[in-house]
N, C-alpha and C positions, 0 to 999 in steps of 0.2 A: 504494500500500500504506500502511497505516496503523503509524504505530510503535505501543508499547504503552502509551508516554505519554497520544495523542492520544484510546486505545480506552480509559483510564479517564476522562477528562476529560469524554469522552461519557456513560460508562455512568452513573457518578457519581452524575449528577444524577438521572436516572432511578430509580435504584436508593430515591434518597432520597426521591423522589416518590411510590414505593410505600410507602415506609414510614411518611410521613405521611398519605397516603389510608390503607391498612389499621390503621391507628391509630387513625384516626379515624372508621371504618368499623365494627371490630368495639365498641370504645366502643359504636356505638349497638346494635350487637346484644346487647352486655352491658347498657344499660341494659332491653332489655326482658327479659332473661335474669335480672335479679337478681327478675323478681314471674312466673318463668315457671310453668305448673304441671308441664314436664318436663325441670328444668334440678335437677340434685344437685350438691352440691358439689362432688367431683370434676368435674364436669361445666363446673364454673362458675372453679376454679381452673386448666381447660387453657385455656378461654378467654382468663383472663386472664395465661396463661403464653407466649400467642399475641399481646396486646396488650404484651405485657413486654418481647419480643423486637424487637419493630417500634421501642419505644422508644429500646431499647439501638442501633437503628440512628441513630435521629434525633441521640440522645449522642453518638455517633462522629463524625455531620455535623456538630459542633460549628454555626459561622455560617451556613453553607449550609444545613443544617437550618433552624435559624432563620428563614431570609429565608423558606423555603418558610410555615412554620408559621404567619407572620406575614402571608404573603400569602391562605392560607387562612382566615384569622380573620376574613376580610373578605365571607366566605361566613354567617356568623356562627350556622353551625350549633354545638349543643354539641358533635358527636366533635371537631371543630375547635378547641373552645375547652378541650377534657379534654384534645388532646394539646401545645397550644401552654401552657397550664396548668401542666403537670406541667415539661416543660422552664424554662420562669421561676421556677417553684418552686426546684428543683434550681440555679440556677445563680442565685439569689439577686439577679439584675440589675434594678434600679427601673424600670428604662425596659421590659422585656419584659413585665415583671407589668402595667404602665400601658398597654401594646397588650393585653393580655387583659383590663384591670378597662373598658376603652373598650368592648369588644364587650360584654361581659356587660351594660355600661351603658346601650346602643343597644340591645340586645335582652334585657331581664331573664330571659323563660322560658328562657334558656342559661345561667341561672346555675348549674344543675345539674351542666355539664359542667364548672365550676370547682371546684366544692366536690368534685365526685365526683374531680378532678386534687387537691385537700386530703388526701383522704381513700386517694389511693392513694403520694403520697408520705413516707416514715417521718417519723415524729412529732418526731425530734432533728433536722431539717432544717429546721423549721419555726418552732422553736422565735422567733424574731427576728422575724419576717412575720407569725405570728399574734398576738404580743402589740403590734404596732403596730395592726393593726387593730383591738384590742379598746377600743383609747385614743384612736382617731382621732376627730375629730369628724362624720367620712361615715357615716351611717346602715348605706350600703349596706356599707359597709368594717367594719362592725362588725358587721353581720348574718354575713358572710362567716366575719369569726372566730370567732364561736359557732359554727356551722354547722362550723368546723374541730375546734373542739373536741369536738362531737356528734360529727362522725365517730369523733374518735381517742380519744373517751371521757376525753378529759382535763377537768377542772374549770375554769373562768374565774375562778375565787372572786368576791370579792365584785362585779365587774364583773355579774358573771347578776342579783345582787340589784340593782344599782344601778337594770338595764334596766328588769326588772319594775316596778321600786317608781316607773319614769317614768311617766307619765301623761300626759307629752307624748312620748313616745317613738312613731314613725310603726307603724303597725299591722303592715308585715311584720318588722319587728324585734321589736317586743312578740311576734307570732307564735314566733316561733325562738327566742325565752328563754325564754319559758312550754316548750315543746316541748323544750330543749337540759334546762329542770329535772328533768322527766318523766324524759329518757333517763339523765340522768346521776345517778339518786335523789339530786334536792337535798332532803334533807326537810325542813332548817330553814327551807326555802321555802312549804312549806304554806300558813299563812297571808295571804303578798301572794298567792299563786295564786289562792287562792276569790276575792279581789277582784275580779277578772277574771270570774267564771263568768256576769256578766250584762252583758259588754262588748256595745256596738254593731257591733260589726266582730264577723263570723261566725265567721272563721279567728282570731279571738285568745280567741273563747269556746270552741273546739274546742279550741284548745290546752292551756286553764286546765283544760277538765274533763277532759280524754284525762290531762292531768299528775296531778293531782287524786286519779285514779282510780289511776293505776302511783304512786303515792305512800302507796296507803293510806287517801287518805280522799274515801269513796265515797258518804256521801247525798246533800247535791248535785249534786255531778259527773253522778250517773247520769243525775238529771233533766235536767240541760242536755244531755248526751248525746243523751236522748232527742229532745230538741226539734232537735237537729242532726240526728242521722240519719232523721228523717222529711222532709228535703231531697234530692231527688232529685240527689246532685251528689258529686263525689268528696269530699268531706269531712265531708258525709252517709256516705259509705260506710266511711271511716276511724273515726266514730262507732259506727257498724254493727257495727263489727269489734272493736271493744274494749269495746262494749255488752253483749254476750252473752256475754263472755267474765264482767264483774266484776258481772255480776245473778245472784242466786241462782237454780237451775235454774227454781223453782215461779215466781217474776217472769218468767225469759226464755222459758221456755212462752205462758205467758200474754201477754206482750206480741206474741211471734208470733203467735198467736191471734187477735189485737186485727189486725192486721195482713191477717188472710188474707180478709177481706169485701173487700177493693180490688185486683182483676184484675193492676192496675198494679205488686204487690208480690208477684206469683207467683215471680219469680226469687229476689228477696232474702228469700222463703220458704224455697227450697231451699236458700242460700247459709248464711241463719242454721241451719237443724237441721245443716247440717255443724258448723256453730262449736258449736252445742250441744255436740254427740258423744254423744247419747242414745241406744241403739240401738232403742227406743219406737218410731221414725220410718223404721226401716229400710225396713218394707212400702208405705212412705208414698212414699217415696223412689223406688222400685222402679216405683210406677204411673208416675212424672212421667218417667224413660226412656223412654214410648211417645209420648211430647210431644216431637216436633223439638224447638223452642225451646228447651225444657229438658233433655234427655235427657243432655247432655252434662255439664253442671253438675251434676246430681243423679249424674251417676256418681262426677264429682267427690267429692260431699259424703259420698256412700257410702262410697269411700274413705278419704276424712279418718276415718271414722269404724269401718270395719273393718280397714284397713289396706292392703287389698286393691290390687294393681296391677292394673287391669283390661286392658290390653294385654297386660302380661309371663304373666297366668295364664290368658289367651286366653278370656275373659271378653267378647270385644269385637263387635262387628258393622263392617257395610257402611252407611254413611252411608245416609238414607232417600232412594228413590228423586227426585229433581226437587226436593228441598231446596233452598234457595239461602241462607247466611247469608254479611253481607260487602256490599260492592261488587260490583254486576253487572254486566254488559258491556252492560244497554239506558242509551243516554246521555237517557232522560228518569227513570230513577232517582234522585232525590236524596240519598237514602240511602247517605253514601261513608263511613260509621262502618265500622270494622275486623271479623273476627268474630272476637272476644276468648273462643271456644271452640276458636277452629281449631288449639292445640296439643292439645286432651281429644281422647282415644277414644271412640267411639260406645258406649256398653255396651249389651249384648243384657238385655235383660228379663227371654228366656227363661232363660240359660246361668246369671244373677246369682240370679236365683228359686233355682234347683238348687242354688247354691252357698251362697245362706241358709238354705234348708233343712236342707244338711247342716251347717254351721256356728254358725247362731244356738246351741245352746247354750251357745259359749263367750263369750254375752257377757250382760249384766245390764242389765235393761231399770232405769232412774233412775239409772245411771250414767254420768259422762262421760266419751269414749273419743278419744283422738288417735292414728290409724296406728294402731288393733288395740288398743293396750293400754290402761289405764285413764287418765287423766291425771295425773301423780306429776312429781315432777321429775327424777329417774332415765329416764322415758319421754320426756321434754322434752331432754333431752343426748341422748338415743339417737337423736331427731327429726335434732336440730341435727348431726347425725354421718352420717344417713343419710337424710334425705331429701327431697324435692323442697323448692325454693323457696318454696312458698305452703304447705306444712307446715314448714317451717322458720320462715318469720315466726308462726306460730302455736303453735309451739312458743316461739320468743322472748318473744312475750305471754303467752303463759299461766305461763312463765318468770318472768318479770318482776312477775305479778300475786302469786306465792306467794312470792317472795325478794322482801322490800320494800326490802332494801337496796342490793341490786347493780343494776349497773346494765343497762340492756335489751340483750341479743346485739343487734349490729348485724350481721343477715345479708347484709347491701351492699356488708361491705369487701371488698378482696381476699380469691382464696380462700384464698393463702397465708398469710395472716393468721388467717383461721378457720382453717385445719386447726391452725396454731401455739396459738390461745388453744382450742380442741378438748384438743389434747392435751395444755394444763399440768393 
C-alpha cells in the first residue's frame, strides 16, 4: 500500500509535466489564434485564461517546474521558450533568462515565443530587465527590449532614436526600431525614418515606409510600399495591407487594376477589395465564390465589407465536391503548404446573391465599409470590441491611420489586457 506521502511524490511531477506541455501547447494554438479569421476576443481571452492557469501551476512548482521548463527549452520550440520565458521573467533570476536568451540564440525564429513571454508578463515586473537590454551592447539583447517595449506600448526614449540614426546598427534591429517608431507614434522620428525608405535590406525599407505611413507622412512611403508588396513574400503582404488602406480610394482602384492582367495576383485581388470596403465590388466578389481557390476568401472579403457572418446567418454551403486544399495523403505531393482557408466557411453564391439583393441598398457604392458600417473610428472600437481577429487588426490600422497620434491597438496582447484598455 502506498502512504499518501509517496502518492504525491509520484503524482507531482506528473501533474507538472502537464502543465508545462499545455503551456506550451496552447501558446502555439494562440499564436495562430491571434491572425485567426474565427477567433473574437472573448474567444481569444478564455484561451488565454487556459494558458494562465497552467502557468499558475508551473509558479507553485516553484524548482521542479523549472528543471522541467529548462529541460524542455532544449526542444527549442517557441511554446517552450513562451513558457520557460514568462517564469525567468517573473522570478527575475540571470541564470534562467540566460537558458532562455541560449535557445532563442540557437534558434532565432523562437524569438517570438520570448517576446510574446514580454508581452504577457505586466509591465512593472519588467521594468529592470528591459532597461538593461536597451543599454547592453548584444544586438540581439537590444532588439529584444524594443520589441518589449512595442509590446507594452511603452517608449524607449531616446535609445529608439539612437538605433535608427545607427547606420551601423545590424539590419534586424534597425528593422524593430523603424517598426517599434510606427507602433509607438514617435513622430519626432519622421525625418531619420524617410532615410531608410531606400535601404538595401528589404525588411528595414518595409519598416521605414509601413512607419512612415502610420506616422502621417505618406508620399514616399507609399511608393516604396508599392515596390515591397509587388514581392510575392510575407512582407510583401504586410505592404499589401497597409497599402490600401493609406492610398486614396481612386489610386487603390487603380493600382488593383494594374494588378489584375497577372493570373498570379487573383487572390491578392480578392484580398485587396476587402481592405478597400467599397461595396462597387460586391457583385464582383460574388462570381469569384464559384472559384474553389477562391471562394473562401472572397467570402471572406464580402464580409469584411458587409459585415455579414456567413456561417452564423446560414449563408454557407458544402465544401465543392473532390476539392482538395492542404497537404494530401499521395506521398508524391510536394505541396505540404497548410490550407490557410481551412478556418473560412464555404459561402453559397446562390443564398449570398439573395441576401445582396435584398440588402444592397443599405450601402453606398464609393464608400469604405469595415463589418457593415462605414469606416469612422466609432466603427473601428466597435470592431476592436466585437470582432474577429483579422477584423480586429484592420480595425487597429485603419485606427491608427486616422489618430496620428496614438499609438497602434496591439490586438496580440493578452485578452485580458484588451478587454481592460477596451473598457477605459
Amino acid at each position: 500500500m502506498h502512504t499518501p506521502g509517496a502518492i504525491t511524490k509520484r503524482i507531482i511531477p506528473q501533474v507538472l509535466e502537464q502543465h508545462a506541455e499545455e503551456a506550451a501547447f496552447l501558446w502555439i494554438l494562440r499564436d495562430s489564434a491571434v491572425g485567426a479569421p474565427h477567433y473574437q476576443l472573448s474567444d481569444l481571452a478564455k484561451l488565454d485564461n487556459r494558458i494562465e492557469a497552467h502557468l499558475d501551476g508551473l509558479r507553485i512548482g516553484g524548482a521542479d517546474a523549472w528543471r522541467l521548463c529548462e529541460e524542455a527549452l532544449k526542444l527549442g520550440e517557441a511554446g517552450e521558450v513562451f513558457a520557460a520565458g514568462v517564469l525567468a521573467l517573473e522570478s527575475k533570476d540571470a541564470n534562467r533568462l540566460e537558458d532562455v536568451l541560449e535557445t532563442v540564440a540557437q534558434f532565432s525564429e523562437k524569438l517570438r515565443g520570448l517576446v510574446s513571454a514580454f508581452g504577457w508578463v505586466a509591465p512593472q515586473r519588467l521594468a529592470g530587465t528591459v532597461k538593461s537590454y536597451l543599454t547592453s551592447q548584444s544586438p540581439l539583447l537590444r532588439q529584444i527590449g524594443l520589441s518589449a517595449c512595442a509590446v507594452h506600448r511603452a517608449d524607449p526614449g531616446q535609445i529608439l532614436a539612437n538605433i535608427i540614426a545607427d547606420d551601423a546598427a545590424p539590419a534586424p534591429l534597425q528593422a524593430c526600431a523603424l517598426r517599434t517608431a510606427g507602433q509607438l507614434k514617435r513622430r519626432n522620428l519622421i525625418d531619420p525614418i524617410k532615410g531608410h525608405l531606400q535601404a538595401d535590406d528589404e525588411t528595414v525599407k518595409l519598416w521605414a515606409a509601413w512607419s512612415s505611413v502610420l506616422l502621417g507622412d505618406r508620399k514616399r512611403a507609399i511608393e516604396t510600399l508599392k515596390s515591397v508588396a509587388c514581392n510575392k513574400s510575407p512582407l510583401g503582404q504586410r505592404a499589401f495591407d497597409l497599402l490600401l488602406r493609406a492610398m486614396s480610394p481612386t489610386d487603390a482602384h487603380l493600382w488593383l487594376k494594374s494588378l489584375a492582367q497577372f493570373p498570379e495576383w487573383r487572390r491578392d485581388l480578392v484580398v485587396g477589395v476587402g481592405i478597400i470596403g467599397d461595396p462597387f465590388y460586391v457583385p464582383w466578389l460574388i462570381k469569384q465564390m464559384s472559384i474553389p481557390e477562391l471562394s473562401r476568401v472572397a467570402g471572406e472579403a464580402f464580409s469584411c465589407i458587409t459585415g455579414v457572418d456567413i456561417a452564423y446567418e446560414d449563408l454557407d454551403d458544402e465544401p465543392p465536391q473532390g476539392f482538395e486544399a492542404g497537404p494530401t495523403e499521395n506521398p508524391e505531393d510536394e505541396d505540404v503548404a497548410m490550407d490557410g482557408d481551412e478556418d473560412l466557411p464555404w459561402p453559397s453564391p446562390l443564398k449570398i446573391t439573395a441576401w445582396w439583393e435584398a440588402n444592397k441598398g443599405r450601402f453606398n457604392q464609393g464608400v469604405r465599409y469595415l463589418s457593415g458600417m462605414p469606416i469612422s473610428e466609432l466603427q473601428c472600437k466597435r470592431v476592436l470590441t466585437e470582432g474577429y481577429q483579422r477584423q480586429r487588426k484592420s480595425a487597429a490600422l485603419e485606427l491608427a491611420l486616422m489618430q496620428v497620434e496614438a499609438p497602434l491597438f496591439e490586438v496580440r496582447a493578452p485578452g485580458w489586457r484588451q478587454q481592460s484598455w477596451l473598457s477605459e
